[in-house]
C-alpha positions, -999 to +999 in steps of 0.1 A: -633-317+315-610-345+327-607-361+361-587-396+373-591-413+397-560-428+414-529-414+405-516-406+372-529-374+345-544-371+312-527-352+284-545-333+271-561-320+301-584-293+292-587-269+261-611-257+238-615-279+203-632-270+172-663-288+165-663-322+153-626-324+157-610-357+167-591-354+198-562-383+209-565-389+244-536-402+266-537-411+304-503-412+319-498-433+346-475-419+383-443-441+388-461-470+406-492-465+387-508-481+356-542-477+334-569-493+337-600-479+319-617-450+311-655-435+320-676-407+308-678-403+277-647-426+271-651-462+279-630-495+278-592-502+281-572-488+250-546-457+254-543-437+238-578-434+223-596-406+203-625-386+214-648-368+187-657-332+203-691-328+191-699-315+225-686-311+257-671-339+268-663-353+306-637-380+306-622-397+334-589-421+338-590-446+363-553-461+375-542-493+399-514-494+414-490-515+398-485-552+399-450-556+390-423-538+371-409-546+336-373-536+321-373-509+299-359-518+261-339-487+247-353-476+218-332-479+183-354-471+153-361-436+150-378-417+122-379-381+108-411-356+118-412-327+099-438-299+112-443-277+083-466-255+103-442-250+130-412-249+107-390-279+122-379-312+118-363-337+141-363-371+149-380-393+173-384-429+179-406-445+153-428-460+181-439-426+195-472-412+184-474-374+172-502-350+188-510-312+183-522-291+209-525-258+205-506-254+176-473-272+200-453-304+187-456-332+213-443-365+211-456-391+234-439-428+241-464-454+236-446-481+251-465-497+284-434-494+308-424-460+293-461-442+287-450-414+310-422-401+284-430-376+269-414-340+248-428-317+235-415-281+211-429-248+215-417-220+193-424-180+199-410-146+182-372-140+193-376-123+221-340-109+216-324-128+244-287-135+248-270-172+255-264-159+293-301-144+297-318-179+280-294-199+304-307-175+334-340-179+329-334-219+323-325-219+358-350-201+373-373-226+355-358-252+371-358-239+409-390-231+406-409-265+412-409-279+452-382-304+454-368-296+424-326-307+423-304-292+394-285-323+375-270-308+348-269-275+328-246-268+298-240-242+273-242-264+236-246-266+200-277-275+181-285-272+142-254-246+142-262-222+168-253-216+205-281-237+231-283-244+266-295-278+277-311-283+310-318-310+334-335-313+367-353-336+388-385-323+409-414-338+424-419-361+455-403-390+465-431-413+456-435-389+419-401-379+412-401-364+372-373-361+351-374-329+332-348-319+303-350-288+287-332-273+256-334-235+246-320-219+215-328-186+189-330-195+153-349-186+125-360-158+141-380-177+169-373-187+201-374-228+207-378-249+238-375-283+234-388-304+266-390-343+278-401-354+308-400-388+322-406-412+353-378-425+372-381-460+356-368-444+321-343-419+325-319-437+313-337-448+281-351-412+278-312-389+281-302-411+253-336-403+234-337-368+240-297-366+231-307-383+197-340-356+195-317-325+200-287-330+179-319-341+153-332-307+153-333-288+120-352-249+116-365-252+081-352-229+055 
């Protein structure tokens, strides 16, 4: 189990592990917020760590509120991730670290001002859907959360075939999250592609996630 005390989450939160297999651990910090250390059976300063679950394990983040604010540096060397598993490839910037949860692609920034960045890929079976029915359902996700506010949606083109792209603001004033969100049908699956960020890197993270998306390649 996880707990934090302050404000911020850990990723990933919960789950159930095999035995004996190495788990990497990230706390992620509100807007306002940074890391401090970690208790339980976590201990010291360095995120993202791994944990070894050779039993149950109770970790918890601890965050201070933030001293200052530093400029994000856009990011300009990217590198290609190919999931064979998942049957993908795409690129993403070459400082981001790779995790697996659950059998789901995520991608996680590890840079200090920008540790809240974050997308991750989930594939299913087509379910059959149409353009019109996926860019429904797109905005239904995004009305969904309180607060949420509708920036942009769009019908697109990625790896060849028809996509809607998605992006909405939600959250509070004092934890306003950026979410962008890209749906399309090929290879006989279903894809959603999703980053989130804090207000300090939106700017940084449209350009990112552009770069991700027009990246994206089904295997053959």
């Amino acid at each position: 189990s996880t707990a934090v005390n302050g404000q911020g989450n850990i990723m990933p939160a919960s789950g159930d592990f095999m035995k004996d297999r190495t788990i990497t651990v990230l706390a992620n910090p509100a807007y306002g917020w940074q890391f401090d250390h970690w208790e339980g059976a976590l201990s010291g300063g360095q995120n993202p760590t791994d944990v070894i679950m050779n039993s149950d394990k109770n970790i918890t983040a601890y965050f201070a509120v933030s001293n200052g604010s530093t400029t994000p540096t856009e990011t300009s060397a990217f590198m290609t991730y190919t999931n064979s598993s998942m049957g993908f490839s795409i690129s993403v910037p070459a400082s981001w670290i790779t995790m697996a949860m659950g059998g789901i692609a995520v991608f996680v920034s590890d840079s200090m001002t920008c540790i809240g960045s974050s997308v991750n890929i989930i594939a299913t079976e087509t379910s059959g859907l149409s353009l019109q029915s996926m860019h429904d359902a797109a905005l239904t996700v995004a009305h969904t959360f309180s607060g949420s506010t509708l920036i942009s949606d769009q019908e697109t083109t990625v790896d060849g075939v028809p996509a809607i792209e998605v992006i909405y603001s939600w959250g509070s004033e004092e934890n306003d999250i950026q979410t962008m969100q890209c749906y399309l049908t090929k290879g006989g699956m279903d894809w959603v592609i999703t980053s989130t960020s804090s207000p300090d890197c939106w700017y940084i993270d449209i350009g990112t996630f552009n770069t991700m998306i027009n990246s994206f390649h089904v295997l053959d």
